[in-house]
C-alpha positions as CSV (number, residue, x, y, z in Angstrom):
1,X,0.0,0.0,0.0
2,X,1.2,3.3,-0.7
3,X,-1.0,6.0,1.2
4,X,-1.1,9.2,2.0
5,X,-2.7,11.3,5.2
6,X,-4.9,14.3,4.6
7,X,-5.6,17.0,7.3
8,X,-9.2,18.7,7.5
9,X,-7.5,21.5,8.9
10,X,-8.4,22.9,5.6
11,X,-12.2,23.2,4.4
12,X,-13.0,19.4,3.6
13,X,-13.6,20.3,-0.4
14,X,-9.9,21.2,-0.8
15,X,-9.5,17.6,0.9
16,X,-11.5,15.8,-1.8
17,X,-9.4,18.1,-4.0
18,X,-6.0,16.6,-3.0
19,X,-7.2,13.0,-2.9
20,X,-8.3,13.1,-6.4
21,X,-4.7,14.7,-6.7
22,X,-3.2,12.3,-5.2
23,X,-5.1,9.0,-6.8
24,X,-4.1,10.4,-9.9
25,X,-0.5,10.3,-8.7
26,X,-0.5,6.7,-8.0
27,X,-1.4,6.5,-4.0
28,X,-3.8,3.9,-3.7
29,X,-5.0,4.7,0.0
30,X,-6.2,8.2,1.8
31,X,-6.7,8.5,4.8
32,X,-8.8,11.2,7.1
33,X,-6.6,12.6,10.5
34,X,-9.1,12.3,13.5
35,X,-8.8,15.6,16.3
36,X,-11.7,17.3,17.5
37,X,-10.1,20.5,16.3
38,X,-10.4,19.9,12.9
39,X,-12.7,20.0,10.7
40,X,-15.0,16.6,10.9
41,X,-13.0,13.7,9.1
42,X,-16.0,11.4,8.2
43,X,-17.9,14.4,6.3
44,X,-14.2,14.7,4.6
45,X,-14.0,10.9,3.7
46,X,-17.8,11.1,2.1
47,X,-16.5,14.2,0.3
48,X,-13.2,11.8,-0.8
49,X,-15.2,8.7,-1.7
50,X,-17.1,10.6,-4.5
51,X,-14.2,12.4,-5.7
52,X,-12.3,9.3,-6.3
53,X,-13.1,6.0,-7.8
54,X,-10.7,3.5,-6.9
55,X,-8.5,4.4,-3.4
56,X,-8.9,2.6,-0.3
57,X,-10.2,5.6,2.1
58,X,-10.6,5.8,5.7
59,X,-9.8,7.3,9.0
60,X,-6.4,7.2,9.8
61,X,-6.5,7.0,13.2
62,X,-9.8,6.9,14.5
63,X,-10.2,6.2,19.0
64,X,-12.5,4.4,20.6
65,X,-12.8,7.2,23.7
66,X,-14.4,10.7,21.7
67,X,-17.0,8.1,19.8
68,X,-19.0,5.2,21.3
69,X,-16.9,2.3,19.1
70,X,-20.7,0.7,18.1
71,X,-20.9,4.8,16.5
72,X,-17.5,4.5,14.9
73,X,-18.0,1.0,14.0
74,X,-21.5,2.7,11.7
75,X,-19.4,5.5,10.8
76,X,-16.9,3.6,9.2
77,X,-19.9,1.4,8.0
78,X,-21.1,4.1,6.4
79,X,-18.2,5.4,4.6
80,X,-17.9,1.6,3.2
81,X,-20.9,2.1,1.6
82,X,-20.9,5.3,-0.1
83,X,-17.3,4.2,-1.4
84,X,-18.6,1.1,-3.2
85,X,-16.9,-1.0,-0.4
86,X,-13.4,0.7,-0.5
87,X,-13.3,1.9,3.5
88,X,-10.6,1.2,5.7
89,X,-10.6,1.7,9.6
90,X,-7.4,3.4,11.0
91,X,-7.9,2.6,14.6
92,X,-5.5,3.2,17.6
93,X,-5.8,4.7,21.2
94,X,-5.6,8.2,20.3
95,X,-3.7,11.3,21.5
96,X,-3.6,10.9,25.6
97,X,-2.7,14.9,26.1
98,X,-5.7,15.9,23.4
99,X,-8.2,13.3,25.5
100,X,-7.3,15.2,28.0
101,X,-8.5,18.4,26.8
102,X,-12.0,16.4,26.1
103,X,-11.9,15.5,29.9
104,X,-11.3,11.9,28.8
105,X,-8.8,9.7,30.0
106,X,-7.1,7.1,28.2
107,X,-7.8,4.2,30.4
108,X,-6.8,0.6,29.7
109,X,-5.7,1.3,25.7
110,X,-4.9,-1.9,24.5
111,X,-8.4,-3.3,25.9
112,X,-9.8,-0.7,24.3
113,X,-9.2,-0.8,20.8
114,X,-8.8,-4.5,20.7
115,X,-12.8,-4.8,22.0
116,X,-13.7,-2.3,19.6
117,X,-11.8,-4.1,16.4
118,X,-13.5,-7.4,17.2
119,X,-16.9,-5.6,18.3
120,X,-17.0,-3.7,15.0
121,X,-16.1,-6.9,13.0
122,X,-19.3,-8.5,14.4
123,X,-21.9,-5.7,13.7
124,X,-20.2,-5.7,10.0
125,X,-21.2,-9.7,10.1
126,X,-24.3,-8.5,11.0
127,X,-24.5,-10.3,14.6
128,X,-26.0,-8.4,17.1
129,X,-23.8,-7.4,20.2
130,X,-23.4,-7.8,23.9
131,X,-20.6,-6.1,25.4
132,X,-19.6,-5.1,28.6
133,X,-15.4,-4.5,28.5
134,X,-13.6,-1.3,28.7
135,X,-17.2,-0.2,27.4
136,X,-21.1,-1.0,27.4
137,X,-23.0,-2.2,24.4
138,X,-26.4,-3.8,24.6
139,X,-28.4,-6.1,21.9
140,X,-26.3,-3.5,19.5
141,X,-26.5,-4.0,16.3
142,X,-26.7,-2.3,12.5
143,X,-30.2,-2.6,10.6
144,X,-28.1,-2.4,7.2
145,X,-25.6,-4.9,5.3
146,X,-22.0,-4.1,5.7
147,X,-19.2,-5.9,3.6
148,X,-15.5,-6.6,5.4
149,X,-14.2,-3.8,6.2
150,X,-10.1,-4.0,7.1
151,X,-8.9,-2.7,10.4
152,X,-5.4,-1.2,10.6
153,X,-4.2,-0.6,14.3
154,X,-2.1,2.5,15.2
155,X,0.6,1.4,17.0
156,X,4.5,2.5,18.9
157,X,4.3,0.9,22.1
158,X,5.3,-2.9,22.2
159,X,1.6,-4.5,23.6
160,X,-0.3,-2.4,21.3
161,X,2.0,-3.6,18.6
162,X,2.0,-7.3,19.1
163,X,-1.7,-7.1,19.5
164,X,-1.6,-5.6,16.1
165,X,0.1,-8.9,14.9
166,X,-1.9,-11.0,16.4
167,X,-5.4,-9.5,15.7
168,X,-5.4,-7.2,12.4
169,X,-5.0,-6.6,9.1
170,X,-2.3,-4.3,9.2
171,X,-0.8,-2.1,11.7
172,X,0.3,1.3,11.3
173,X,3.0,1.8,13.0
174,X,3.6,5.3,14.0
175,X,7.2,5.8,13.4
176,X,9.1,7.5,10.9
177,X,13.1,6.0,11.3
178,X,14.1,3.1,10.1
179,X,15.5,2.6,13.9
180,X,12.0,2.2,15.0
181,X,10.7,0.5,12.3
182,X,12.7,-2.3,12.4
183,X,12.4,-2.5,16.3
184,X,8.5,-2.3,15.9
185,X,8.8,-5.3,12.9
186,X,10.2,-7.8,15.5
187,X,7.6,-6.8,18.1
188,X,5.1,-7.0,15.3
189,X,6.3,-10.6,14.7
190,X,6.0,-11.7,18.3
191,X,2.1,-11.0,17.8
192,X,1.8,-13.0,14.3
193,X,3.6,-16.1,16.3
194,X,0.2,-16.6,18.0
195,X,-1.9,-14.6,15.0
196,X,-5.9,-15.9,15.7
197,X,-6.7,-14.9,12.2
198,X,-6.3,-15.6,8.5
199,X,-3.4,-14.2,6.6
200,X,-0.4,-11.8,7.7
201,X,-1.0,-8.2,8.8
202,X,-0.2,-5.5,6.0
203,X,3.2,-3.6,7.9
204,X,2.9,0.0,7.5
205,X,4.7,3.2,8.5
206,X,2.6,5.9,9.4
207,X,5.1,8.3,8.8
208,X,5.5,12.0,9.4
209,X,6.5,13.2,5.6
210,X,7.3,17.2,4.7
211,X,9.0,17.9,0.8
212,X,9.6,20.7,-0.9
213,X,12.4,21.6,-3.2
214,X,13.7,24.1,-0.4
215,X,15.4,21.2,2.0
216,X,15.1,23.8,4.6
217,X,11.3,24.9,4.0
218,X,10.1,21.5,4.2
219,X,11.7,20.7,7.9
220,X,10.5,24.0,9.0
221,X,6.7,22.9,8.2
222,X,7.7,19.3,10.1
223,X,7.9,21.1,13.3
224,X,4.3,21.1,14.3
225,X,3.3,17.3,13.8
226,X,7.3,16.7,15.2
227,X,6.3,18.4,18.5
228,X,3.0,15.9,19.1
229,X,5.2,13.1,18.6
230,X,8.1,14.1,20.9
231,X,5.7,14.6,23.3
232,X,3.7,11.2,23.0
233,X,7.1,9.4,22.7
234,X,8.1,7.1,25.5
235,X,10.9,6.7,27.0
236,X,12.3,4.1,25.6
237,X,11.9,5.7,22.2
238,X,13.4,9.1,23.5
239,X,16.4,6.8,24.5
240,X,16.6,5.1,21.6
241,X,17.3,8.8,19.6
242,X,19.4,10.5,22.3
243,X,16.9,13.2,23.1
244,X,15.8,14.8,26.3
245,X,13.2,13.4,27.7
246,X,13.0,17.2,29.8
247,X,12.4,18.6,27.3
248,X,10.3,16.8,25.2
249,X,8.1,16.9,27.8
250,X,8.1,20.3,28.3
251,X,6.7,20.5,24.7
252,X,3.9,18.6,25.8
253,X,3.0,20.9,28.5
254,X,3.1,23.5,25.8
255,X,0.7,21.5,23.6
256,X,-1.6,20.8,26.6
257,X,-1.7,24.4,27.3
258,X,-2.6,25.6,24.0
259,X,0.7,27.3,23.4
260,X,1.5,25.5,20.3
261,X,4.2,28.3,19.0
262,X,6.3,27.3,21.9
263,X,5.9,24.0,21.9
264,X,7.4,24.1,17.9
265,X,10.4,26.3,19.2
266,X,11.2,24.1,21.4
267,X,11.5,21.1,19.2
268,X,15.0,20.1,18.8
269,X,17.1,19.4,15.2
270,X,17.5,15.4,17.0
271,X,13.9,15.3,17.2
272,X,13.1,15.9,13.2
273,X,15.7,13.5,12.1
274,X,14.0,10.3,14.4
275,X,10.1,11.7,13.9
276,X,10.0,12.7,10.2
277,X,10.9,12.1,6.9
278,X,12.0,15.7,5.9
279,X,14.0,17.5,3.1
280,X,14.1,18.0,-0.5
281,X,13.2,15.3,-3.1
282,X,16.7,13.1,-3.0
283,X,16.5,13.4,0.9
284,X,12.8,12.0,1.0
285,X,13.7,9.3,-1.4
286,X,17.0,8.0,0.5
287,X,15.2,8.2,3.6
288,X,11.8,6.4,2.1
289,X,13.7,3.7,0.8
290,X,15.8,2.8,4.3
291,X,12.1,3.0,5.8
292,X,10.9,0.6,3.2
293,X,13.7,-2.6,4.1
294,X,11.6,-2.8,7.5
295,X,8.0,-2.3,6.1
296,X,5.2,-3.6,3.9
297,X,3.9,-0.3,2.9
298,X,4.7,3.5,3.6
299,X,1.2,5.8,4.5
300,X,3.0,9.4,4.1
301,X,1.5,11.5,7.3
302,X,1.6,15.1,8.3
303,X,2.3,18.0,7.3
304,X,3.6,16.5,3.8
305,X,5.5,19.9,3.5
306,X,4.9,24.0,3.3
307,X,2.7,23.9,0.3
308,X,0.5,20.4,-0.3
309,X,-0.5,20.6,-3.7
310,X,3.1,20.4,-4.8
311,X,4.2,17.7,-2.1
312,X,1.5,15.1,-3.2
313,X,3.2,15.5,-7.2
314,X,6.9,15.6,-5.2
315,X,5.8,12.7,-2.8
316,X,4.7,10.8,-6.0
317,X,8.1,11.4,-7.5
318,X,10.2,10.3,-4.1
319,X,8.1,6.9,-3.4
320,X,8.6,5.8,-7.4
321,X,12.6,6.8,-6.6
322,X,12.9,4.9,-3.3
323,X,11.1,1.9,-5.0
324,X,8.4,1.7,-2.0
């Protein structure tokens, strides 16, 4: 799969705009980024669906905590159907600092999004559902027909990705090194030595991507979706890159605050080499093609670079390079 991430942080008709853009490229997959502050991303994947004819679409990631997962389970349902069957459910356990902001807490993550992949996969079937887990459902169920829908985990942390493995089509693994990658492939593997369902899971980095033909442009625009990262990272992963755990959390405290231009100053020249696939064309393509000897497929994420028309063509350009 080679997919791409669009943001509705611009009115959802320039959204449909860039996925027709980018199907014509050669991306076969779009998918829809899920915050509150946004515009809504399953009015953008309805407007995608009947701008394109033949890209997998979905959100990418979706959490069971700010929807009800029976909701998101018809949600995603629903975009199935007015794609002609082409949806695709980018699932993980969400941002904990921006479920914070929503009052929410992030309790019991794994549990979570595993009951809501195997909950969803049962309305689909069209069985009716009792649940009582991490959350409630009663005699749920959907009074249309769904086809199969695949579910593609969003996973860092080493549970979440041997779960992945074990359980799902594919994972996304959000990571944008090749460091990580090929740590997260062996924990990946762990989960497909005791995989309860058919076939192996689709390996995919969901990686932060920002091109332009000014090197120096595109890692300046890489310093907003940088900053989430750093400060979602664990520890381990902070280790693993030599950066300062101090200070990247200080960048979440930023973020959490709502002072997002000092959380972006803060973030550190270490911290866009390990979190994002940055620079001019040749850069992107070196660095997509290392990311591609651990990996199945490459979904290129946030912020794609300082102007997006121009870095779904370039983007085009540096996956047919790197061979990915």
């Amino acid at each position: 799969m080679r997919g791409i991430e669009l943001t509705p942080e611009i009115p959802v008709s320039e959204v449909a705009d860039l996925a027709s853009q980018a199907e014509a490229a050669g991306f076969d997959a779009v998918f829809a980024s899920c915050h509150y502050n946004n515009r809504d991303p399953f009015v953008a994947l309805d407007r995608i669906a009947a701008s394109t004819e033949d890209v997998q679409l979905g959100p990418g990631v979706a959490n069971p905590y700010d929807t009800h997962p029976v909701k998101l389970a018809s949600q995603v349902a629903t975009v199935d159907e007015v794609s002609d069957g082409r949806a695709i459910l980018g699932l993980g356990a969400g941002d904990a600092s921006t479920l914070r902001n929503l009052g929410v807490e992030r309790d019991r993550p794994l549990r979570r999004v595993l009951e809501t992949m195997k909950v969803s996969q049962d309305l689909w079937a069209g069985e009716r559902v009792d649940h009582d887990g991490t959350f409630v459902a009663r005699d749920a169920g959907l009074n249309y027909e769904v086809g199969e829908v695949p579910v593609y985990v969003g996973a860092q942390g080493p549970h979440m990705l041997r779960m992945a493995g074990k359980h799902a089509d594919g994972v996304l693994v959000n990571a944008s090194h090749e460091r990580d990658l090929a740590w997260a492939a062996d924990r990946i593997a762990e989960g497909e030595a005791d995989r309860v369902v058919s076939g192996e899971p689709d390996v995919a980095a969901f990686a932060s991507v920002s091109i332009a033909e000014d090197a120096a442009a595109a890692l300046e625009a890489a310093r907003p979706p940088v900053a989430f990262i750093a400060a979602g990272a664990a520890p381990p992963v902070l280790e693993r890159h030599g950066i300062d755990a101090e200070r990247a959390s200080d960048i979440g405290e930023a973020i959490e605050a709502g002072e997002f231009s000092a959380a972006f100053e803060k973030v550190s020249e270490r911290m866009l080499t390990a979190f994002c696939i940055a620079g001019d064309p040749e850069d992107v393509a070196e660095q997509l093609a290392a990311v591609g000897e651990h990996v199945d497929s490459v979904v290129a994420a946030s912020p794609l670079g300082p102007n997006r028309e121009k870095a779904v063509s370039l983007l085009a350009d540096a996956f047919d390079a790197a061979g990915v």
